[in-house]
N, C-alpha and C positions, 0 to 999 in steps of 0.2 A: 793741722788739717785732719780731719776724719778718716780714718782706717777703711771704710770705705765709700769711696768716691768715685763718681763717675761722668762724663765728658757731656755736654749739651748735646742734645738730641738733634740732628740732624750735619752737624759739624763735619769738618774735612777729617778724613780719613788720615791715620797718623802713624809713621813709619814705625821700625821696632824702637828704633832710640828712642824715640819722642815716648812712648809707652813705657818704655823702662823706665822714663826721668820722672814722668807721672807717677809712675809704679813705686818708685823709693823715695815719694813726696809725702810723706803721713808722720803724724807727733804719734813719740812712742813716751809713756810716763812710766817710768820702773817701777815707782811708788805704788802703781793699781797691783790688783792681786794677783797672781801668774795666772789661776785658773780664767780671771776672765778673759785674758789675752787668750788664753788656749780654746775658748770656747768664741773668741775673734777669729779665731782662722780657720775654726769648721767655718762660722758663716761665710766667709771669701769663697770656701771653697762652694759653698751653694750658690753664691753670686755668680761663679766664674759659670758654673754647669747650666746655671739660669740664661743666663746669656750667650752660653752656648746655642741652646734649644731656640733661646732667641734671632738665632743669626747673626749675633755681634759676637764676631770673632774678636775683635783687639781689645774689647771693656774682656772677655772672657781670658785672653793673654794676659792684661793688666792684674787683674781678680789672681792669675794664679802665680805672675810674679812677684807679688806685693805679699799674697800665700808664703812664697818660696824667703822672699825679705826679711818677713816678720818671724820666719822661726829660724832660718841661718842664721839671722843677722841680728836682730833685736834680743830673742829670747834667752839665747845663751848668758847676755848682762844681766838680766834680773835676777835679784836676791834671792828668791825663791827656787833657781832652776836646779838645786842641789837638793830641794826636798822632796826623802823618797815616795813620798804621795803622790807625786807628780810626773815621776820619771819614767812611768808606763804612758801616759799621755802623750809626752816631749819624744819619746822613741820613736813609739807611731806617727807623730806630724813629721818628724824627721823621714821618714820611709815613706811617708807621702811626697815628700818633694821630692826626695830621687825617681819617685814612679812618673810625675809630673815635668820634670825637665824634660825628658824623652818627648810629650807631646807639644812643648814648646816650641821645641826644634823643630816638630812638623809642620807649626804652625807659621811659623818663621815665611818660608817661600809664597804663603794664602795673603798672609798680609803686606808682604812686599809688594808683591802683585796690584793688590786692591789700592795700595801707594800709587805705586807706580802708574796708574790707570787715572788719578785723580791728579796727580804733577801732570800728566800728558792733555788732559780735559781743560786745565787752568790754562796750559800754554795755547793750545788751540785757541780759548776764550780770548785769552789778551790780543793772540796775534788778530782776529778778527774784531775785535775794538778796533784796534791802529789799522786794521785795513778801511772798516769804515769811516774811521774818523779821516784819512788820506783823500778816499772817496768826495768826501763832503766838502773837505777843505778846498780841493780841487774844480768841483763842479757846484757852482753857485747855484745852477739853475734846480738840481735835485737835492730835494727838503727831504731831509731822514731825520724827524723827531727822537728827542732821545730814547723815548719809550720801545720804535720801532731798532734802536741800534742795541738796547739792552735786550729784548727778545731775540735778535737774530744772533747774538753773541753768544747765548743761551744755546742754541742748536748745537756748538760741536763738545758742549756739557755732557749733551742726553746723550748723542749720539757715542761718543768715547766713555763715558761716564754712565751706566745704567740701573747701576745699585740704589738708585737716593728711592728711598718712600716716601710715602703722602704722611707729612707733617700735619699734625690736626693739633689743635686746641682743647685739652682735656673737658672743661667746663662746658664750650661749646658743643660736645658731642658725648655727654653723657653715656646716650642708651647706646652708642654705637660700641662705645667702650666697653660698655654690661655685654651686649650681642657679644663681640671679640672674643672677651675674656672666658664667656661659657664656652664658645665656641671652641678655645683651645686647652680649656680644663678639661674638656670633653675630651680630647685629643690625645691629651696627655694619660687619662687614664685607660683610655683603650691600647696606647701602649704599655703602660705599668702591667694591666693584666695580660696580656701577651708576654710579658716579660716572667712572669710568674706563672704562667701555663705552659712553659717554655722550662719551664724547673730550674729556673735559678734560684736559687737560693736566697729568702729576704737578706741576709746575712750580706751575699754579696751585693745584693742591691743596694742594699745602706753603705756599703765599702765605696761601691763606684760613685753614689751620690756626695759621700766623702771629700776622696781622693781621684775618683774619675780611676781604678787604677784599671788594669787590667785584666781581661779574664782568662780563667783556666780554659784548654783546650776543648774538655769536655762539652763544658757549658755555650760555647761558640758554636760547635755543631750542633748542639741541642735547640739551641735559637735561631741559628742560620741566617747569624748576622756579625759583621764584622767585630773587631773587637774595637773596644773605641779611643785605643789611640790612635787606629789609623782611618776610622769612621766618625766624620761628623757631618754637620746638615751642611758643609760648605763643598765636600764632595759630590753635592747633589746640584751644584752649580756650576759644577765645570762641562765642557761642552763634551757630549756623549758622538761619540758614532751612530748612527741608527740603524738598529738590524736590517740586513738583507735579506728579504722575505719574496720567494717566488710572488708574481704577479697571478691574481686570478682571473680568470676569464670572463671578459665582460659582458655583463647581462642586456641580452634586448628589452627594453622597456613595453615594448607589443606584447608579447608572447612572456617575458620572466623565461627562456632560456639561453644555454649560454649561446655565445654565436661564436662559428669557429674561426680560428685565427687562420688557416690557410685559405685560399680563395678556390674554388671550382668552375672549372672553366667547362663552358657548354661543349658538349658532342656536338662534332658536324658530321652531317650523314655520307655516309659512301657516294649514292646516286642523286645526280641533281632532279629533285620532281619536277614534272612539267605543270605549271598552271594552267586551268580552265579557267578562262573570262565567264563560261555561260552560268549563266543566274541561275541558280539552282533554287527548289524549293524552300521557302521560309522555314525559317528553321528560328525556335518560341527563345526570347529574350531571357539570357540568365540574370535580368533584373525585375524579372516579371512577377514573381511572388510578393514583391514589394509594394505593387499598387504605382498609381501612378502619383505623378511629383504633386509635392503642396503646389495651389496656386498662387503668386508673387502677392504680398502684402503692397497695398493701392502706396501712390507716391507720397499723395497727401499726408494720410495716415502716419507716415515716418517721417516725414517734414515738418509736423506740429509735435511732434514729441521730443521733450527737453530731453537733452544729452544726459544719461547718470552723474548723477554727482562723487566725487573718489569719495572711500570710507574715509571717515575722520582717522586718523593715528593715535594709535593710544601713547596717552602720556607714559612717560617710566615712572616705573613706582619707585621713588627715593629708598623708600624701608628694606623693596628688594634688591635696588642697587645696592646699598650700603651692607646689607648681606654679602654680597657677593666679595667684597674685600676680607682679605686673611690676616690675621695677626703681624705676618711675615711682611704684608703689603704698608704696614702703617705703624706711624711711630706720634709717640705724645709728647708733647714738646713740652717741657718745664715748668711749672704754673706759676712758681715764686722763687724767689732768690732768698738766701742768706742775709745776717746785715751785713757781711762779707763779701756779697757779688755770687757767693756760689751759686749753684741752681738746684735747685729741689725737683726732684721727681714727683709727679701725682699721685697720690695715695689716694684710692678708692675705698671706702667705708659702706658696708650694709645699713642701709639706715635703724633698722631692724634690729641691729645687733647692740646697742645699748639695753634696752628692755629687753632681751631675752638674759641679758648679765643680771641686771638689774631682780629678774625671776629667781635667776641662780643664787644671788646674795642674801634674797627676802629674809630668811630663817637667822643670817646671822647680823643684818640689819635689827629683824628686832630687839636681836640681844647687845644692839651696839656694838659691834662688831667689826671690824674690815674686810673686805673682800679683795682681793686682786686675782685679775686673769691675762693672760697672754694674748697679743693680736698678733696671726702669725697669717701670713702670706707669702704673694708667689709674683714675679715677675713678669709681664707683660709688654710688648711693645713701648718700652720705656717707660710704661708706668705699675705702681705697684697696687694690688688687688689683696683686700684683707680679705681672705679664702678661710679661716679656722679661730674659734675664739677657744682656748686650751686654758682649764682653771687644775691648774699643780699642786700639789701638794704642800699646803703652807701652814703657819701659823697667826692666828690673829687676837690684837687686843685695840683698845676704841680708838687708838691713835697710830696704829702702826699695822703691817702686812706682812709678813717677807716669808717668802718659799723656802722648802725645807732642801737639806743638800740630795735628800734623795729624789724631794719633787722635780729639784734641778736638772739630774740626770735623766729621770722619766722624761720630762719636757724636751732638750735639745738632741735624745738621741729619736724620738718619734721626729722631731724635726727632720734630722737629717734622714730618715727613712721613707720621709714623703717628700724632700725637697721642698721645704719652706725656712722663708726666712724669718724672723722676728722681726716685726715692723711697729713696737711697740707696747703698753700694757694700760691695762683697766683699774682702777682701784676702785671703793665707795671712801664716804667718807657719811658716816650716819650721823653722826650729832655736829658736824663742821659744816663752815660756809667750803663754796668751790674754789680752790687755789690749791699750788704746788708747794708743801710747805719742806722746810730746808732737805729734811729728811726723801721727800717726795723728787726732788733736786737732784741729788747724787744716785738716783736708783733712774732716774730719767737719761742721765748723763751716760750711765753705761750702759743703755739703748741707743745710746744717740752715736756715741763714738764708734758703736759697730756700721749702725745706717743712720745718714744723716738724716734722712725723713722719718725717724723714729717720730709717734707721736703718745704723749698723754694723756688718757680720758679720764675726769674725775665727777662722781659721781654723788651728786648733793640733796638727798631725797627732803630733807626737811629747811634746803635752803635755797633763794631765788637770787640767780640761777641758780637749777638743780642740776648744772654739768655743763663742761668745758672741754676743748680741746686745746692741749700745748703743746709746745715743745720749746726747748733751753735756745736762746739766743746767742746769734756763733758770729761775733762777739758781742757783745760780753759774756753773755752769761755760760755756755759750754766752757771755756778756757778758764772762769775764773771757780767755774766748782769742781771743775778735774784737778785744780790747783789746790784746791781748800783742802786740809790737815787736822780739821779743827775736831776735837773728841765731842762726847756729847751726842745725843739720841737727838734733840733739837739746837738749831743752833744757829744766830743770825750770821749775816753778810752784808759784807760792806761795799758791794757795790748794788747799783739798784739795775735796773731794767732785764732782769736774770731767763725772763720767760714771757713768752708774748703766743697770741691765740694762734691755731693754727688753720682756724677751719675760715674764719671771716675778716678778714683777706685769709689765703695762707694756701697751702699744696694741699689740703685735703678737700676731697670730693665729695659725697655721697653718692651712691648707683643706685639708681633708682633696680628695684630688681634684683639685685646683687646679691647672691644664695652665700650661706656660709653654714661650715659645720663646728657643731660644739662636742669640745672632747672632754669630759671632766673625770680627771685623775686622783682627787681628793677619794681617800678612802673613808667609807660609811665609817 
């Protein structure tokens, strides 16, 4: 199973056990290289803070015990954990998870609860099944369809149960997804820069987006915001008191002043006056300035005139509707499975963003050349948004790519400084047809084993197709090239079906609309 994995989109809610057994369910191969396992569990730890911001507390608990697994428990076995290259890396992940248990714990009572509220909603459900199914059995003469007893069953879900979001269909709502996703990119960096006008230090920003760790005193009141292991967005769902605010005085709608709240009671006079009956002099009407009254419109006249018709109603505008729902409000439901059963998350692609690579590589296109870049993205309402195309530092010759160890580290520590994941990579291939050749295989595989919806674009300017989308097939083909030994820059395999498209069928989307930024780190 893949290092990182995550639960179908809309599913029951799952205690901590249940989380933990998920959480130490992943193949660990000693054989790979330490660095890249170490450069595995930063990505977790961006999944776990993605889905933090997300509102999915338990995929973000999972994400940082699988964190905690992989380097207690895993990493200490590997051959390599004694090499001093590595033993500044292996420190620091270590002193991440002691900073990370502490939020575990906190987390612990958020998710019992959110349990415990979905066991009490299923029990209601059933017990009103069997009360209507009793009903029915009972009284011959009242017809309760079953439609009618699966709706009313429903009711003590919503009512006990109120967390579920509106499930959509990736493919089916494209633009709504493109709308969402700026909407909350938007979101996200109006806090980045408040966080950073606030004077924290990029430094620590990349720590917490790390490790999530903690901040210093200083920097807490500088911000004026909690620290964030005891702050996250699921404190913003717990049920608040409402301040008590003096009542203001209510406004007469005549006059717009206020009216007072005591009452005034009329003076009664000392002396009873006596009345005079006798008619006194006319004395000129204080209506009299006004003219006298219109005379009555004839009967007829209002009797032959059709009653107004009501204004029509305007329709809703679907576009404004669909705006009006939040990231937080909706979730995207899986678009394809594994050949494994797993479920794949959606991946959103700029349609755009081929040809602008395509631009980037021209120069070394036509010296036959290779190019490879980075598709790096961010998390969404359960589906993932390629946000940044990042071309690293590498080296190239007509048949091969591979980034440099410095471009490496430029690459995933800007990652971890903006919170994105790696959701795959670009190559070209100038004088080749499009396919993933053996070498293209094991460099896919260790995108894939971080995120399973890793995908490969490969780009074939002088061949029909001129480009593809793949990804390694889980099973066969992911288990049997993480297994493969075999030396050699090219090198066959014996099994076939190794890689299959990803885009037609498959969990990749295009956005129509879908803005993305290009970073290019290759030094002139």
């Amino acid at each position: 199973m893949a290092l990182s994995r995550h639960h179908t989109a809309g599913s029951a809610p799952m205690s901590v056990l249940e989380i933990i057994e998920q959480a130490e369910d992943f193949d660990f191969d000693p054989t790979r290289d330490l660095r890249s396992w170490l450069r595995a569990a930063r990505m977790l730890l961006t999944e776990a803070a993605l889905c933090e911001q997300d509102g999915n507390l338990q995929m973000a608990y999972l994400y940082l015990y699988r964190h905690a697994e992989l380097v207690v428990g895993k990493l200490p076995l590997h051959p390599q954990i004694k090499d001093p290259k590595f033993k500044a890396d292996f420190a620091s992940a270590r002193k991440i998870v002691a900073k990370n248990l502490m939020k575990l714990e906190q987390w612990k009572p958020r998710i019992t609860l959110e349990h415990q509220r979905y066991v009490k909603a299923v029990e209601r459900r059933n017990a009103e099944r069997q009360r209507m199914r009793d009903e029915r059995r009972n009284d011959e003469h009242e017809r309760i369809s079953s439609g009618d007893l699966h709706r009313l069953s429903l009711v003590g879900d919503e009512e006990a149960y109120q967390d579920l979001r509106e499930t959509l269909n990736a493919a089916d709502h494209r633009q709504l997804a493109v709308d969402l996703a700026r909407q909350e990119l938007r979101r996200r960096d109006v806090n980045r820069q408040s966080t950073r006008q606030a004077g924290v230090s990029p430094h620590t920003v990349a720590s917490r987006r790390q490790g999530m760790v903690l901040a210093t005193p200083d920097e807490e009141d500088q911000a004026g915001s909690r620290s964030e292991v005891s702050g996250s967005r699921y404190d913003e769902r717990l049920p608040r008191r409402d301040d008590c605010r003096p009542t203001e005085p209510r406004q007469d709608f005549s006059y717009g002043t206020p009216v007072s709240q005591s009452y005034q009671y009329p003076s009664v006079p000392h002396k009873e006056q006596r009345m005079s009956w006798d008619r006194g002099p006319p004395q000129a009407s204080r209506y009299a300035d006004y003219g006298a009254a219109p005379p009555l419109p004839a009967k007829d006249s209002v009797r032959d005139q059709p009653p107004p018709r009501p204004a029509k109603a305007a329709r809703p505008d679907l576009a404004a509707t669909a705006m009006q729902k939040s990231a937080a409000q909706v979730t995207f439901k899986p678009s394809a499975f594994t050949e494994g059963g797993v479920p794949l998350r959606t991946v959103f692609l700029p349609p755009t963003l081929r040809m602008t690579f395509l631009n980037l590589a021209h120069s070394n296109t036509l010296r036959n050349l290779e190019t490879c870049g980075i598709l790096c993205g961010t998390l969404i309402s359960n589906a993932l948004f390629i946000s940044h195309l990042i071309i690293p530092g590498q080296t190239s010759t007509s048949d091969t790519c591979d980034t440099t160890e410095e471009g490496d580290n430029a690459l995933f520590d800007y990652c971890d400084s903006n919170d994105l994941l790696v959701c795959g990579w670009i190559h070209t291939h100038p004088s080749q047809s499009c396919f993933l050749s053996s070498r293209d295989l094991h460099t896919s595989s260790g995108y894939q084993i971080m995120l399973p919806e890793a995908i490969a674009i490969v780009c074939a300017p002088r061949s029909n197709p001129d480009w593809g989308i793949f990804r390694l097939t889980d099973p066969p083909g992911l288990p049997a090239v993480l297994g493969c030994h075999q030396r050699g820059l090219f090198h066959p395999h014996e099994e076939s079906n190794l890689y299959t498209d990803a885009l037609r069928p498959g969990h990749v989307v295009e956005g129509p609309g879908l803005k993305f930024e290009t970073v290019d780190m290759r030094k002139p």
